[in-house]
Backbone as CSV, one residue per row, in Angstrom:
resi,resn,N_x,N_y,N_z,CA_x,CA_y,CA_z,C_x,C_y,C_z
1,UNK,115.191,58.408,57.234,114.106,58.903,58.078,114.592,59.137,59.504
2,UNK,115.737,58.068,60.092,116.327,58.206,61.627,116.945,59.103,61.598
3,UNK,118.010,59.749,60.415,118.651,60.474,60.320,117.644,62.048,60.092
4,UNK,116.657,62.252,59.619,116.117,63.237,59.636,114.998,63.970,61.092
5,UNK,114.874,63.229,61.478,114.277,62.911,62.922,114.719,63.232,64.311
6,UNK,116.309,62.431,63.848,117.481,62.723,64.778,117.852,64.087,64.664
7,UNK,117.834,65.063,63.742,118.666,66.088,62.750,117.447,67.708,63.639
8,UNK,116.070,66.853,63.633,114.850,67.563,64.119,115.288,67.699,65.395
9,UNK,115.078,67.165,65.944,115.384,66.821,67.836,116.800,67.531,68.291
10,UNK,118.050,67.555,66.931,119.108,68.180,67.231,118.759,69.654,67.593
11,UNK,118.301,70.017,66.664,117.724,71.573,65.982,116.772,72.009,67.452
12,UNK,115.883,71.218,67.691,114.962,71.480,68.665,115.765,71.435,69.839
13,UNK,116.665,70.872,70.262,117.616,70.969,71.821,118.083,72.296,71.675
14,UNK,119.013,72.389,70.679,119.879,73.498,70.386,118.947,75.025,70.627
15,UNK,118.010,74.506,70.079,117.018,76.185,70.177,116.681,76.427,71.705
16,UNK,116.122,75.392,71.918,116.009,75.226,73.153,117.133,75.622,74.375
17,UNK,117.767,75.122,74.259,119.562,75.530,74.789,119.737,77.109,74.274
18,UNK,119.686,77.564,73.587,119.966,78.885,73.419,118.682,79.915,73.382
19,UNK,117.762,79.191,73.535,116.458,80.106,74.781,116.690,80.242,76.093
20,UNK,117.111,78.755,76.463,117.529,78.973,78.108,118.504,80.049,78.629
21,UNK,119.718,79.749,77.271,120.811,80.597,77.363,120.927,82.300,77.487
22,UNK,119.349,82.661,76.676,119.289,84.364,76.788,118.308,84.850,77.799
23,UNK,117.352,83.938,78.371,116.917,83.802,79.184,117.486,84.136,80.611
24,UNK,118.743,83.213,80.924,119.363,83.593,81.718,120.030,84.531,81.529
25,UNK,120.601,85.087,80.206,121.318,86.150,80.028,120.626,87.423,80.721
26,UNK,119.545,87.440,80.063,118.385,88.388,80.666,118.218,88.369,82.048
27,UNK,118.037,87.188,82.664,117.681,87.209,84.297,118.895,87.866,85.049
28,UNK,120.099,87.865,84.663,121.372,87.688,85.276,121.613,89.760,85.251
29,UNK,121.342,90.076,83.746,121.313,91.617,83.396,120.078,92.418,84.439
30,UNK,119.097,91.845,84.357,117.940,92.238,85.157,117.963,92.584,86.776
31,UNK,119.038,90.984,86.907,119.338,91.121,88.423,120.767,92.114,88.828
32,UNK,121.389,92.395,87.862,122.413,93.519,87.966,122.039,94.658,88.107
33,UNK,121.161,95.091,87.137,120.360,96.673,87.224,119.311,96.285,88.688
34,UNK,118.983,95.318,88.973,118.476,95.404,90.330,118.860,95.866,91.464
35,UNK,120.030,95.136,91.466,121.340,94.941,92.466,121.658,96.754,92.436
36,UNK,122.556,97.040,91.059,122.662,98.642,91.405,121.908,99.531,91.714
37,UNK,120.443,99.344,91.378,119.500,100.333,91.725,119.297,100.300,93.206
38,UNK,119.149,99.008,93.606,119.183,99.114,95.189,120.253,99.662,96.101
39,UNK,121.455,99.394,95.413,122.392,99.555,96.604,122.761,101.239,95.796
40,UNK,122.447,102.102,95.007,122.611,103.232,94.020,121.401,104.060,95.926
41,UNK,120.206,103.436,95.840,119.295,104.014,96.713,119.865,103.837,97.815
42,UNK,119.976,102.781,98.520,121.101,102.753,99.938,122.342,103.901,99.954
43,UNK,123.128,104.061,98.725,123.838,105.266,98.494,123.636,106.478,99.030
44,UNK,121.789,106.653,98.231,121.615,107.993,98.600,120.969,108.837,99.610
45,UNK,120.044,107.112,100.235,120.140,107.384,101.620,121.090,107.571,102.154
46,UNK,122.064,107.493,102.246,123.410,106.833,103.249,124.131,108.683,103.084
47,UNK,123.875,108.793,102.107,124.780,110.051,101.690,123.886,111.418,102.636
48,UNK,122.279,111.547,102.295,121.804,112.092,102.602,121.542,112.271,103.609
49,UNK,122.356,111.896,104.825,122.726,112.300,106.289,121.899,111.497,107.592
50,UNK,121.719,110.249,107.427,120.610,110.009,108.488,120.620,110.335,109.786
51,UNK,119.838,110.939,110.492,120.214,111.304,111.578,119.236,110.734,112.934
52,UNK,119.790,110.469,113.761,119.208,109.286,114.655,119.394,110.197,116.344
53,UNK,118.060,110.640,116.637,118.419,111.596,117.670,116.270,111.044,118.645
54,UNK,117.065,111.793,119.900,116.105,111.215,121.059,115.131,112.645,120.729
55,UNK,113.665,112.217,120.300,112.371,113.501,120.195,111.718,113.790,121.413
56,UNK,112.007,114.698,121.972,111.083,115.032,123.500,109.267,115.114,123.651
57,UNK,109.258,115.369,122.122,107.745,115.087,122.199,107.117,113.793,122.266
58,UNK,108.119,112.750,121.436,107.213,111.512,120.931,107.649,110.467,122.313
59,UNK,109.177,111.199,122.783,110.041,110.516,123.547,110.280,109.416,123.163
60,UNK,110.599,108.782,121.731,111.328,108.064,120.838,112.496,108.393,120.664
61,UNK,113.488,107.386,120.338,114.750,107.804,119.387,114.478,107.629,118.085
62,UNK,114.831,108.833,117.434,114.267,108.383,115.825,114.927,108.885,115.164
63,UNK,115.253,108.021,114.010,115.945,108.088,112.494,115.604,108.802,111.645
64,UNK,116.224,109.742,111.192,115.141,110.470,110.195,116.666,110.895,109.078
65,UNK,115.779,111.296,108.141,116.893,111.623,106.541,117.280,113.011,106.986
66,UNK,116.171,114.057,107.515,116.419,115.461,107.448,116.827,115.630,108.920
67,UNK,118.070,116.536,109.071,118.450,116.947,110.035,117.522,118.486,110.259
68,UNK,117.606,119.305,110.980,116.876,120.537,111.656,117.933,121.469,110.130
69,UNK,118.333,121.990,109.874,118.555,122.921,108.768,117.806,122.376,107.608
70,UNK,117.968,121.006,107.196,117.011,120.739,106.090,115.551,120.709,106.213
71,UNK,115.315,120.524,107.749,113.411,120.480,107.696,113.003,122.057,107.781
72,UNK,113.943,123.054,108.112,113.324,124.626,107.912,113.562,125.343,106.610
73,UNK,114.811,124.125,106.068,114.884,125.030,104.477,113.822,124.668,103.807
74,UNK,113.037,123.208,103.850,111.890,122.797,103.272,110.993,123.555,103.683
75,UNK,110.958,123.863,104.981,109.475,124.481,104.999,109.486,125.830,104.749
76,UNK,110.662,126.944,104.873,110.828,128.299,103.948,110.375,128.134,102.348
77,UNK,111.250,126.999,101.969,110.810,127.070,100.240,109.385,126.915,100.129
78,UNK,108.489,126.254,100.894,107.078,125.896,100.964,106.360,126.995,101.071
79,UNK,106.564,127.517,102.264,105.909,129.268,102.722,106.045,130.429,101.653
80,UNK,107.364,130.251,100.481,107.008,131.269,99.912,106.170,130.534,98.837
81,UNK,105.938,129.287,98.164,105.454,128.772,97.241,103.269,129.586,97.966
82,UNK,103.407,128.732,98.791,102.329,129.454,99.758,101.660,130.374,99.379
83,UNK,102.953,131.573,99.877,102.824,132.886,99.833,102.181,133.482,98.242
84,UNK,102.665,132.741,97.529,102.710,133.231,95.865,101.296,132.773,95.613
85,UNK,100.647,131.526,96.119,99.318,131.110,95.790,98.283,131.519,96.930
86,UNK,98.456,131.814,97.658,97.379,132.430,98.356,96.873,133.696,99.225
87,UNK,96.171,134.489,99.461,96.283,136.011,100.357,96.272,135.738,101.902
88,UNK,96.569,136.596,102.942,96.547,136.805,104.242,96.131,137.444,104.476
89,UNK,95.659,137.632,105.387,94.782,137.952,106.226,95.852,139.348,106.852
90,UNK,95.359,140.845,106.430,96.847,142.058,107.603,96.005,142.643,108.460
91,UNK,94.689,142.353,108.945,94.214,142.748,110.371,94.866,142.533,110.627
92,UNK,95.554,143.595,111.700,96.341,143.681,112.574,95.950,143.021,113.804
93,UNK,94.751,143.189,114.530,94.106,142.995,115.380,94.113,141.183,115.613
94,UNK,93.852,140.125,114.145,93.546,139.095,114.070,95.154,138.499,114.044
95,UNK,96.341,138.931,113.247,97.084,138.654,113.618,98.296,138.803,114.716
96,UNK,97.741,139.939,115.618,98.127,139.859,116.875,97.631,138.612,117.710
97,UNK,96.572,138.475,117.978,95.541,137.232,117.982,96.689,136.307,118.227
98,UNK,96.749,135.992,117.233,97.025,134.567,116.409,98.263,134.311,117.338
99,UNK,99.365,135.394,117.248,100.889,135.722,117.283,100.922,135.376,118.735
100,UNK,100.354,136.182,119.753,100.070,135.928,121.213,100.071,134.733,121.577
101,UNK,98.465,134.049,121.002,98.564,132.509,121.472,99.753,131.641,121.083
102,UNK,100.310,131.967,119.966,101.476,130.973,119.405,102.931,131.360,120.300
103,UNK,103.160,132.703,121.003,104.240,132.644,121.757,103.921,131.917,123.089
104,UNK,102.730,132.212,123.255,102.619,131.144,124.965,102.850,129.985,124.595
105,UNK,102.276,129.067,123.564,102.209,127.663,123.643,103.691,127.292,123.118
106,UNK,104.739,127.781,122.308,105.961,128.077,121.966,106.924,127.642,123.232
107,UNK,106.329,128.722,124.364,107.117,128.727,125.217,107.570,127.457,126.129
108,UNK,105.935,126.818,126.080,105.937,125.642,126.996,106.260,124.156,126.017
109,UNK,106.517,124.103,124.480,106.589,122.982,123.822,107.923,122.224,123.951
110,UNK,107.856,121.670,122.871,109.151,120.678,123.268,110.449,120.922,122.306
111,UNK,110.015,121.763,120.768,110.833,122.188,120.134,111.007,123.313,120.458
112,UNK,111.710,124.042,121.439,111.855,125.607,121.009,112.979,126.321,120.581
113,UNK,113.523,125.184,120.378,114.929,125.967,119.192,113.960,126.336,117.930
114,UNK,113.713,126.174,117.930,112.677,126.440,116.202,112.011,127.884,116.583
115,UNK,112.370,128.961,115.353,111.675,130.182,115.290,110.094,129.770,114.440
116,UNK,108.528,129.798,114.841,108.237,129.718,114.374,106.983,131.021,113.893
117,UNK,106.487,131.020,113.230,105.418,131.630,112.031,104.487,131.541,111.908
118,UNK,103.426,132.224,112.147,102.301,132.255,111.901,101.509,132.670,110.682
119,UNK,100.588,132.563,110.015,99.710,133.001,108.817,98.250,132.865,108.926
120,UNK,97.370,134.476,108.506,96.174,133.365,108.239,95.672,133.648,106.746
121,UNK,95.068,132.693,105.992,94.937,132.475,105.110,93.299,133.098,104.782
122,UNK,93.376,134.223,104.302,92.267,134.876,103.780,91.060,134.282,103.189
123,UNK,90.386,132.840,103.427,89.308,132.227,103.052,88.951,131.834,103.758
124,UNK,87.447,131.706,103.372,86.224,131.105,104.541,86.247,129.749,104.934
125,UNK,87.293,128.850,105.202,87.146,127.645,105.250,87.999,127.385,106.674
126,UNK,87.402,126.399,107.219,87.953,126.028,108.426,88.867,124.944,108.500
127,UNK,90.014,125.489,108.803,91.290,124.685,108.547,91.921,125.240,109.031
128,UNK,93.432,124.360,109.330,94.547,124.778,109.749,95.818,123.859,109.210
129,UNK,96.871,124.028,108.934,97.729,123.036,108.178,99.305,123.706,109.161
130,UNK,100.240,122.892,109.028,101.140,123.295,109.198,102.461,122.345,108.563
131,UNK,103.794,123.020,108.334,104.522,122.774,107.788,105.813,122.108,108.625
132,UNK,107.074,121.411,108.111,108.174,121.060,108.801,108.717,122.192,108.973
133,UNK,109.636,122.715,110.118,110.463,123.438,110.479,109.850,124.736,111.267
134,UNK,108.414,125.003,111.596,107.696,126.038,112.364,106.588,127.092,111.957
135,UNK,106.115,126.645,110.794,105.415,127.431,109.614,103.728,126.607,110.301
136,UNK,102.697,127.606,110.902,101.674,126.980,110.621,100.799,128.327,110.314
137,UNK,99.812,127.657,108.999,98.612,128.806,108.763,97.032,128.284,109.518
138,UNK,96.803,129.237,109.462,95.288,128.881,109.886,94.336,129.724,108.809
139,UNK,93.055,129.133,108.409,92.334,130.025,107.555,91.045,131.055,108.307
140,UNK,90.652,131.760,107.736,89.645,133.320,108.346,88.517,132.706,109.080
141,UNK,88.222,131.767,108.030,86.804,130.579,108.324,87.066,129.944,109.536
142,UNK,88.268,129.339,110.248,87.651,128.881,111.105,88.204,129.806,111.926
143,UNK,88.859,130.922,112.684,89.368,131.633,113.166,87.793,132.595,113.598
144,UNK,86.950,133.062,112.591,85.651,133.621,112.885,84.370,132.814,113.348
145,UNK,85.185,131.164,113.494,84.500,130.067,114.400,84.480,129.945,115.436
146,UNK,85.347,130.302,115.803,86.244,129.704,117.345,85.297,130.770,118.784
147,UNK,85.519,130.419,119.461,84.110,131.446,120.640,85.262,131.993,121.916
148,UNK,86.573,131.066,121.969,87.216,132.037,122.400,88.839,131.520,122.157
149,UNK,89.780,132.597,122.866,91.210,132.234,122.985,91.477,130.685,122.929
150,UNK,90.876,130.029,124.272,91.193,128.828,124.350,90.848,127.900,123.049
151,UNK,89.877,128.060,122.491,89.856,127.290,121.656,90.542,127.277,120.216
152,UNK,90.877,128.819,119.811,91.956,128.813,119.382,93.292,128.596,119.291
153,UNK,93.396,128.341,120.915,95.054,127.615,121.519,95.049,126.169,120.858
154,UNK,93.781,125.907,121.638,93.690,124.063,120.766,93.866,123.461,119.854
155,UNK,93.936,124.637,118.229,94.325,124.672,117.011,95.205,124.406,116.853
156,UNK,95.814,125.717,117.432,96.968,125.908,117.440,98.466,125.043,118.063
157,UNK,98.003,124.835,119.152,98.706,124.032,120.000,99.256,122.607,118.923
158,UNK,97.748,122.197,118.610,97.698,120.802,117.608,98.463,121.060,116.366
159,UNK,98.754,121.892,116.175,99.571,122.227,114.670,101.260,122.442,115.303
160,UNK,101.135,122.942,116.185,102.501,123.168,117.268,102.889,121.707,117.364
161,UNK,102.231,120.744,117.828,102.390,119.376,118.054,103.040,118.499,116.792
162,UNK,102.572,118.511,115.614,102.511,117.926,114.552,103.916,118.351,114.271
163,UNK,104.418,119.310,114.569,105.967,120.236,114.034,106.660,119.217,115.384
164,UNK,106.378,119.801,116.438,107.820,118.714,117.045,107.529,117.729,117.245
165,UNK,106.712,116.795,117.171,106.767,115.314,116.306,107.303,114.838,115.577
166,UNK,107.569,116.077,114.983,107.931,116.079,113.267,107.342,114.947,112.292
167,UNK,105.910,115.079,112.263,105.091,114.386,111.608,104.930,114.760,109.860
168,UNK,105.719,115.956,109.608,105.451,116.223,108.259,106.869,115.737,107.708
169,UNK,107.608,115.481,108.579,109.026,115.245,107.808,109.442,113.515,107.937
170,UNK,108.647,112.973,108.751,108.180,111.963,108.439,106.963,111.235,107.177
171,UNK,106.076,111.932,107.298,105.871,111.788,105.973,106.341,112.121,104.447
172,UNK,107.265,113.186,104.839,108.179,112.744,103.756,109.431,112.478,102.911
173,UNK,109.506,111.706,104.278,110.216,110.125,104.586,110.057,109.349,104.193
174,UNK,108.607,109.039,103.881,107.313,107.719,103.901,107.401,107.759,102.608
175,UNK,107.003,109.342,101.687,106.934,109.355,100.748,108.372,109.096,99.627
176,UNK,109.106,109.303,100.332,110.570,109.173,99.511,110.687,107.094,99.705
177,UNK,110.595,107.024,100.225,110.599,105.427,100.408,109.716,104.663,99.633
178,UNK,108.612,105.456,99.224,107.276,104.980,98.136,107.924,105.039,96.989
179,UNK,108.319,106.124,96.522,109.015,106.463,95.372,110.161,105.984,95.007
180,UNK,111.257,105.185,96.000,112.124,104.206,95.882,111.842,103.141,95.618
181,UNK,110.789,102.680,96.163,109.769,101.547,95.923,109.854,101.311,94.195
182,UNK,108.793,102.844,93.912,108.418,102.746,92.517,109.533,102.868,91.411
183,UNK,110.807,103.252,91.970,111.864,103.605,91.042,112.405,102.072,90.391
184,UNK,112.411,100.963,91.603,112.785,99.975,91.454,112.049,99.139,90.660
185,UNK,110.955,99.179,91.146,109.620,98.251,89.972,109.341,98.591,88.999
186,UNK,109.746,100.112,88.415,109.308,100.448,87.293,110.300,100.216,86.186
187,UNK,111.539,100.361,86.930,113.420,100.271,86.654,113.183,101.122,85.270
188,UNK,113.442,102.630,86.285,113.486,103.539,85.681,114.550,104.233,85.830
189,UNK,115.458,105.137,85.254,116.270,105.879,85.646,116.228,107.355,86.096
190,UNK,114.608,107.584,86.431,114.506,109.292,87.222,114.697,109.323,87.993
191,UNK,115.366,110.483,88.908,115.503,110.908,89.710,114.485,111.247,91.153
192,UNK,114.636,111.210,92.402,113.907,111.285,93.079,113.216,112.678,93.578
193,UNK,111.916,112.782,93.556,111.774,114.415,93.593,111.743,115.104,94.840
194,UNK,112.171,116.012,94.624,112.822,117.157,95.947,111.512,117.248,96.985
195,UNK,111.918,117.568,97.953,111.261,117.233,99.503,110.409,118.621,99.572
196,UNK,110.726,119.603,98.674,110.000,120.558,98.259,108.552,120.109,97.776
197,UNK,108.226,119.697,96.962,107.201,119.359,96.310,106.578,118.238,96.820
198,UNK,107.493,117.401,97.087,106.454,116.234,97.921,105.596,117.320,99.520
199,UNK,106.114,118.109,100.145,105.821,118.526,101.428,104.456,119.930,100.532
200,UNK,104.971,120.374,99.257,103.779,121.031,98.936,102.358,120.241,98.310
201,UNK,102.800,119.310,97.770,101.602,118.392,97.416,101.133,117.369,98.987
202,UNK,101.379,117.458,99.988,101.092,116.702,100.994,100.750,117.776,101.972
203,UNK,100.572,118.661,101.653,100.025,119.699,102.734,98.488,119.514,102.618
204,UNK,98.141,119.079,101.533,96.138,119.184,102.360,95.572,117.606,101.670
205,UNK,96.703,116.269,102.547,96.436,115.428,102.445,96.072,114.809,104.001
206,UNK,95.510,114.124,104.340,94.942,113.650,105.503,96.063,113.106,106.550
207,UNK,96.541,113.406,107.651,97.143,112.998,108.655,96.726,111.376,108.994
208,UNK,97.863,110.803,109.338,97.031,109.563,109.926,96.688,109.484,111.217
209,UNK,96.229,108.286,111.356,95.411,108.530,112.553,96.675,108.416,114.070
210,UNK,97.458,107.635,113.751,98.608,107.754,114.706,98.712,109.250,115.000
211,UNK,99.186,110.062,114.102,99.676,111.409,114.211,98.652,112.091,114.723
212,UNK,97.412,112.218,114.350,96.281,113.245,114.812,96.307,112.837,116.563
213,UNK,96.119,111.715,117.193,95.901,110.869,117.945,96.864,111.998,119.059
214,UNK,98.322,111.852,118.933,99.764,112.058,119.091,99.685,113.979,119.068
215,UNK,99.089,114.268,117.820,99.201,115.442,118.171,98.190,116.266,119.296
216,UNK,96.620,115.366,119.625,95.791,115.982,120.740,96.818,115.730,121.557
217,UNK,97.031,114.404,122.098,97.702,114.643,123.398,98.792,115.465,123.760
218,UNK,99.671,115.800,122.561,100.500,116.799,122.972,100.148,118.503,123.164
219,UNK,98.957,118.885,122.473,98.239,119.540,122.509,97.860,120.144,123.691
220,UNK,97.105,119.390,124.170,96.898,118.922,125.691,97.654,119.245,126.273
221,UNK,98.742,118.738,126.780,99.878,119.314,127.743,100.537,120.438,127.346
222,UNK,100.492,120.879,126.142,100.595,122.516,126.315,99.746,123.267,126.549
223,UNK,98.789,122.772,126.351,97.807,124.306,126.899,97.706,124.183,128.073
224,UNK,97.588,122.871,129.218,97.960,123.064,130.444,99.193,123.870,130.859
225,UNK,100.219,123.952,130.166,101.545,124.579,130.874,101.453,125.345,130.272
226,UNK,100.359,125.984,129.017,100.282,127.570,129.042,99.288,128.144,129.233
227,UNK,98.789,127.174,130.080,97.465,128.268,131.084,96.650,128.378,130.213
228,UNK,95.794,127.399,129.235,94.827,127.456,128.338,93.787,126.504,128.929
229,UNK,92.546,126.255,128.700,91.852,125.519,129.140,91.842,124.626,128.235
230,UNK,91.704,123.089,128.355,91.830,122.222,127.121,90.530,121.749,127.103
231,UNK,89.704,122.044,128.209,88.058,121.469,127.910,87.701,121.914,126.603
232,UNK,88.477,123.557,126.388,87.384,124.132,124.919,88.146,123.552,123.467
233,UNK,88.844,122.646,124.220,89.598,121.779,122.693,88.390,120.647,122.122
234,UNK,87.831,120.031,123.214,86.787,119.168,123.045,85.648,120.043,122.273
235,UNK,85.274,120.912,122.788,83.867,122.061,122.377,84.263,122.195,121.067
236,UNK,85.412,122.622,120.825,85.197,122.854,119.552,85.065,121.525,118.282
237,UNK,86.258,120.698,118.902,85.974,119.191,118.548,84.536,119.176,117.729
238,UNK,83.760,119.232,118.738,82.520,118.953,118.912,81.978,120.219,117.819
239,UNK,82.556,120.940,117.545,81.828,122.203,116.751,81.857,121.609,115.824
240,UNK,82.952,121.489,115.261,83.730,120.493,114.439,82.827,119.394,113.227
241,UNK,82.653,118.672,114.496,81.617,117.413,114.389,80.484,117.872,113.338
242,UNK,79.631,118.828,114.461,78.875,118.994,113.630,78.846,119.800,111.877
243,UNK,79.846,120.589,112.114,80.330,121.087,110.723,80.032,120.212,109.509
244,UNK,81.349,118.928,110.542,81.186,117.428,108.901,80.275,117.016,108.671
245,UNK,79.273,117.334,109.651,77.774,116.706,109.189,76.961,117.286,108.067
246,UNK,77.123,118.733,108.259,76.757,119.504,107.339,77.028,119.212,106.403
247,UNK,78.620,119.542,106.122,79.311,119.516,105.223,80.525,118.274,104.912
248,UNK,80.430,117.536,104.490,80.944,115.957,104.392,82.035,116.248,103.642
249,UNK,81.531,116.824,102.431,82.407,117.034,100.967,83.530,117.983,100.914
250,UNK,83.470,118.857,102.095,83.782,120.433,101.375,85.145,119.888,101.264
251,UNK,85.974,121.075,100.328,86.762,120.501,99.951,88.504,121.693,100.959
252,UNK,89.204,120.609,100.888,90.038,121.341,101.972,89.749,121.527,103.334
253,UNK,88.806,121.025,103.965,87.862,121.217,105.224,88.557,120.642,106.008
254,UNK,88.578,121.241,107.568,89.598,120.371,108.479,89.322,119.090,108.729
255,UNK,88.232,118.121,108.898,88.292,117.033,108.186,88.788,116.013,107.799
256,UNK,88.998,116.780,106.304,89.560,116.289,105.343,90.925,115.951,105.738
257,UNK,91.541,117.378,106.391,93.685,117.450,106.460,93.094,116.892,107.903
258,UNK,92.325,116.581,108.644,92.034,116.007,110.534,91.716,115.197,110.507
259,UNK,91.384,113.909,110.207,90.137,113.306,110.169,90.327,112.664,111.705
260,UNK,89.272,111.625,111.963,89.061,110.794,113.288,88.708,111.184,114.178
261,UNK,87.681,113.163,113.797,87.150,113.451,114.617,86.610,112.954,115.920
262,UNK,85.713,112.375,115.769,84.334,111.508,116.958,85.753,110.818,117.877
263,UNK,87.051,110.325,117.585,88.162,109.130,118.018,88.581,110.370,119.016
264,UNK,89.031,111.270,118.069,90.311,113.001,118.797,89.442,113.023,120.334
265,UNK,88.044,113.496,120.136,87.221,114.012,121.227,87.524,113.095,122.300
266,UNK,87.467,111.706,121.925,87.650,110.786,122.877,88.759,110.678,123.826
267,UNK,89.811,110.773,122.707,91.320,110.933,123.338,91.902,112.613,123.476
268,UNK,91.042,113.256,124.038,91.390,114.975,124.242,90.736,114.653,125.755
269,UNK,89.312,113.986,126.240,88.805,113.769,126.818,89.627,113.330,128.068
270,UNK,89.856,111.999,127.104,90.890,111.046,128.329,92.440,111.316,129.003
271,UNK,93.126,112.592,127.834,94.225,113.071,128.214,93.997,114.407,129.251
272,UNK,92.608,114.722,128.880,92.678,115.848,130.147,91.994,115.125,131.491
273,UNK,91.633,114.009,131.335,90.997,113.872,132.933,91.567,113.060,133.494
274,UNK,92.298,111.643,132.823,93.302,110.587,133.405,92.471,109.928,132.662
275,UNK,91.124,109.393,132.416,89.963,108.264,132.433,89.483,108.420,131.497
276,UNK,88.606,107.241,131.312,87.542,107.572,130.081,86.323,107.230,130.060
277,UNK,85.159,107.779,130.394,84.053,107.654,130.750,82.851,106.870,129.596
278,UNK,82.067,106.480,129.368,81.444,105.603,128.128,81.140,106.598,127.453
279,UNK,80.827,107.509,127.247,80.688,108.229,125.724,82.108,108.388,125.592
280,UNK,83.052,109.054,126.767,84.315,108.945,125.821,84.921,107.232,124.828
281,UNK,84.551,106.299,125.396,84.824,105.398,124.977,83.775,105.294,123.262
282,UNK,82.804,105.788,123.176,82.007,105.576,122.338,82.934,106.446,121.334
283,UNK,83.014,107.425,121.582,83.685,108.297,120.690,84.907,107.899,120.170
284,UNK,86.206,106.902,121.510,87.473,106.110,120.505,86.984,105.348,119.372
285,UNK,86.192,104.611,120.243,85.244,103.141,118.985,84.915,103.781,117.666
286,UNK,84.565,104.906,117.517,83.525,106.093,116.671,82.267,105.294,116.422
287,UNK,81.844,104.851,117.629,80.318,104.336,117.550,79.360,105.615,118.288
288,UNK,79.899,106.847,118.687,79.070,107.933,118.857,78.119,108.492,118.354
């Protein structure tokens, strides 16, 4: 009976011992494909050129993956993807318009090595988007909103802003770092997808509020140094406003790619006067 008992308890260590044993085998394999996947991604960051340069707009030094040839080849491949899905606007008249205000505010920005582009996008919706490397559209809808030049500078200007920030090539930055994220947790072996498609699927996703914030104020100081009035940046703000009230849902609505309206007004307010008076303050809070 000692001997059969003893013989049990042998059997039971041993299994035991060689659970632990694949166990760790497993932890040890697990932590190898860990190990390479991470330092495989450090690779391809490392390879993919980081480039660490002083931004006159943000007046940061900043790190970024894409140097200036890769953020205009992204945004060419984007413009014709664009081009293929949506119509423009060939009044001549409207895109003279457009072309005018975008060489004044051009002149006075902070990127002007960059050739950039104008479009407007043949639908009734009020929006404006713009791309990495100098590509911004505006749509018919809000262009047949606007009451004058200046307030079309203000659009414009703000989409001018977002480019030498380089707020779109930072986001996808953000987004390639998500997806490294997910490559690792999922421990998968796909590939990471091209800066093409992340920058076309992130074109009528919402700015954050840092960036919108960042792009009035830069906004702002161009239309002062190109002789625009920035009061009618607020007015329209304010057109704006009431639009979302109307319309909460619509879909693609500036909005939607703007948000923090009631906050912008506040801080368009305070960058054009020095101060901020209590409704402007009501409006940072968005208790307006």
């Amino acid at each position: 009976m000692k001997r059969h008992v003893t013989q049990i308890i042998a059997n039971d260590t041993q299994m035991v011992a060689n659970a632990t044993k694949e166990y760790l085998r497993r932890s040890v394999c697990y932590l190898r494909k860990f190990v390479f996947k991470y330092f495989s991604l450090i690779i391809f960051f490392t390879l993919t050129g980081c480039i660490t340069e002083y931004n006159l707009a943000t007046r940061q030094q900043e790190t970024l993956l894409y140097g200036r040839e890769k953020e205009i080849s992204i945004g060419e491949s984007v413009a014709h993807k664009i081009a293929e899905k949506y119509e423009f606007v060939h009044d001549e008249e409207i895109n003279e318009r457009v072309e005018q205000i975008l060489d004044r505010l051009v002149e006075v920005c902070d990127r002007k090595e960059l050739i950039y582009f104008i479009k407007v996008i043949d639908e009734d919706i009020m929006n404006a988007v713009s791309l990495p490397g100098g590509y911004i559209y505006l749509y018919r809808g809000l262009i047949d909103r606007v009451d004058s030049d200046d307030q079309l500078a203000g659009v414009i200007a703000h989409e001018i802003a977002h480019i030498t920030a380089k707020h779109g090539v930072k986001r996808l930055q953000a987004f390639y770092g998500a997806m490294a994220l997910q490559v690792l947790a999922a421990e998968t072996d796909g590939n990471l997808a091209m800066g093409v498609n992340l920058a076309l699927n992130s074109l009528f996703t919402e700015h954050s509020q840092h960036d919108e914030f960042q792009a009035d104020e830069l906004a702002v100081k161009y239309m002062k140094k190109a002789g625009y009035d920035p009061q009618a940046m607020v007015i329209f703000l304010e057109k704006l406003r009431e639009e979302q009230e109307k319309y909460p849902t619509r879909k693609y609505s500036y909005w939607r790619t703007h948000p923090y309206i009631a906050q912008r007004i506040g801080i368009v307010n305070k960058e054009i006067t020095g101060q901020i008076d209590f409704r402007g303050y009501l409006n940072l809070t968005g208790n307006e």
